[in-house]
C-alpha positions as CSV (number, residue, x, y, z in Angstrom):
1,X,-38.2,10.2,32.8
2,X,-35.7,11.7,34.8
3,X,-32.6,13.7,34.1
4,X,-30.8,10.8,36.3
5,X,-31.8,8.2,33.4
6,X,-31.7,10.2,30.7
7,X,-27.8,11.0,31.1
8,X,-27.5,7.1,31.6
9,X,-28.8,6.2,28.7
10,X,-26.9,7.8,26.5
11,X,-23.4,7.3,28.7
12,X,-24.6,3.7,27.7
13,X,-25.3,4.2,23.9
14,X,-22.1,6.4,24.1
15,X,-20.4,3.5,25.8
16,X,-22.1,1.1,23.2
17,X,-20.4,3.4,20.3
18,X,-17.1,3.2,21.4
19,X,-16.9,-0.6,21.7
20,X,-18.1,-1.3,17.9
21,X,-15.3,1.5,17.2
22,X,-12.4,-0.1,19.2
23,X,-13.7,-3.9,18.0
24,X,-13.1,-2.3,14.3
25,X,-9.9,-0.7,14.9
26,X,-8.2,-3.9,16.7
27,X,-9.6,-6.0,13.7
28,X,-7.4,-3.1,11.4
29,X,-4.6,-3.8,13.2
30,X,-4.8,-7.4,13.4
31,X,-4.9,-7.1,9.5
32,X,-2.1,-4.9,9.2
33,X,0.3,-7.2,12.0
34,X,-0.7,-10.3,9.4
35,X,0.5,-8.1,6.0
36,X,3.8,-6.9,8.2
37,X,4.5,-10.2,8.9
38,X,4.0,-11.1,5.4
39,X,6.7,-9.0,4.3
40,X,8.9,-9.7,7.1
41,X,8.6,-13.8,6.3
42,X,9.3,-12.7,2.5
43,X,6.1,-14.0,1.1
44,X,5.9,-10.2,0.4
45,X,3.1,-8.8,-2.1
46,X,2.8,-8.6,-5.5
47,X,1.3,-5.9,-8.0
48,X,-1.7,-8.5,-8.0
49,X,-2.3,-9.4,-4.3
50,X,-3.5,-6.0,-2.5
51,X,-3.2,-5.6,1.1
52,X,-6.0,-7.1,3.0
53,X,-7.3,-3.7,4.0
54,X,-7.6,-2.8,0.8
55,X,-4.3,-0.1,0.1
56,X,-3.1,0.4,-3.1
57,X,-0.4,-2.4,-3.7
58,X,3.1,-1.3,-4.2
59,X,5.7,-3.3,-5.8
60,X,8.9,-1.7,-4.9
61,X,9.2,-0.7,-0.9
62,X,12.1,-0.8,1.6
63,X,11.5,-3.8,2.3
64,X,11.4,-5.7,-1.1
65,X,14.5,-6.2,-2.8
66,X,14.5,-3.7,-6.3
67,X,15.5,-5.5,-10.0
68,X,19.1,-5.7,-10.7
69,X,19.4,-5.5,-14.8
70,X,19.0,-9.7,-15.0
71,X,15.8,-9.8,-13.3
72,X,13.8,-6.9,-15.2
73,X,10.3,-7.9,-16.5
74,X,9.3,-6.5,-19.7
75,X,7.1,-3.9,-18.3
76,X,10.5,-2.6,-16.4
77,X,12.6,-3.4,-19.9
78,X,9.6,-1.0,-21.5
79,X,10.2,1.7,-18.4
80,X,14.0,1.3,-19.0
81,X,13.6,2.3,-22.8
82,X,11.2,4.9,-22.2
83,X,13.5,6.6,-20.0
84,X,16.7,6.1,-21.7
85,X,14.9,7.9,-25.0
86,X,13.9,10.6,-22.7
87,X,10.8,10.1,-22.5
88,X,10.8,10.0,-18.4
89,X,7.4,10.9,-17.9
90,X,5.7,8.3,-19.9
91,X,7.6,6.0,-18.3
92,X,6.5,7.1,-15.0
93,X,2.6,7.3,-16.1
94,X,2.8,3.6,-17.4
95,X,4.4,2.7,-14.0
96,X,1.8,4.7,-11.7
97,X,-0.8,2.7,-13.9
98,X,0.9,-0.7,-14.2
99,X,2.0,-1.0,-10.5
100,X,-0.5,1.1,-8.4
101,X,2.2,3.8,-7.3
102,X,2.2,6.9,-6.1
103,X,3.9,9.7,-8.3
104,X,6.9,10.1,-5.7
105,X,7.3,5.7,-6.0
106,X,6.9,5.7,-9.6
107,X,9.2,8.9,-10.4
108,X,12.4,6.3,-8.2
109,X,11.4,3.5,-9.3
110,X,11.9,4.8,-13.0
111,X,15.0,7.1,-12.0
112,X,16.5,3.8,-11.1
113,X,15.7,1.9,-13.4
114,X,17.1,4.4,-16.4
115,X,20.4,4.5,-13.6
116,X,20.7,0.1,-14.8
């Protein structure tokens, strides 16, 4: 074969690669437009229905309204107590496992909480 088609083939299995790549990022951000406008419509997410490309689900964001003291679950009630005995970091363990948050999340969401 010659140089000539040699380079062409593999601009064309080059070509080939990024097509599958750009078909799989624009089905990403169709995903990610649906769970934006999912929040934005107020259907929001719960602890139990993860995003639909597969993040960790977080219960407390910006955009979600947080507890005032009449609408605590008992899971938040338990955090409450926990922090209010001192015992802050148990509290924010139980809500990294309970609600899939990251340290930071589950260190304000608890602050506040014991702040009720």
């Amino acid at each position: 074969m010659e140089i000539n088609t040699i380079v062409l083939v593999v601009f064309l299995f080059l070509i080939l690669i990024l097509l599958v790549r750009v078909i799989s990022l624009q089905t990403q951000l169709n995903e990610l437009k649906r769970d934006v406008e999912r929040l934005e419509n107020g259907s929001g997410l719960n602890a139990h229905s993860p995003l639909s490309y597969n993040a960790s689900s977080v219960n407390v964001s910006p955009l979600t309204p947080t507890p005032t003291h009449a609408d605590l679950t008992e899971l938040d009630k338990e955090l409450q107590a926990l922090a209010q005995q001192g015992k802050k970091i148990i509290a924010i363990k139980k809500a990294r496992e309970a609600r899939n948050l990251s340290l930071k999340d589950a260190k304000e969401y608890v602050e506040y909480l014991e702040r009720l």
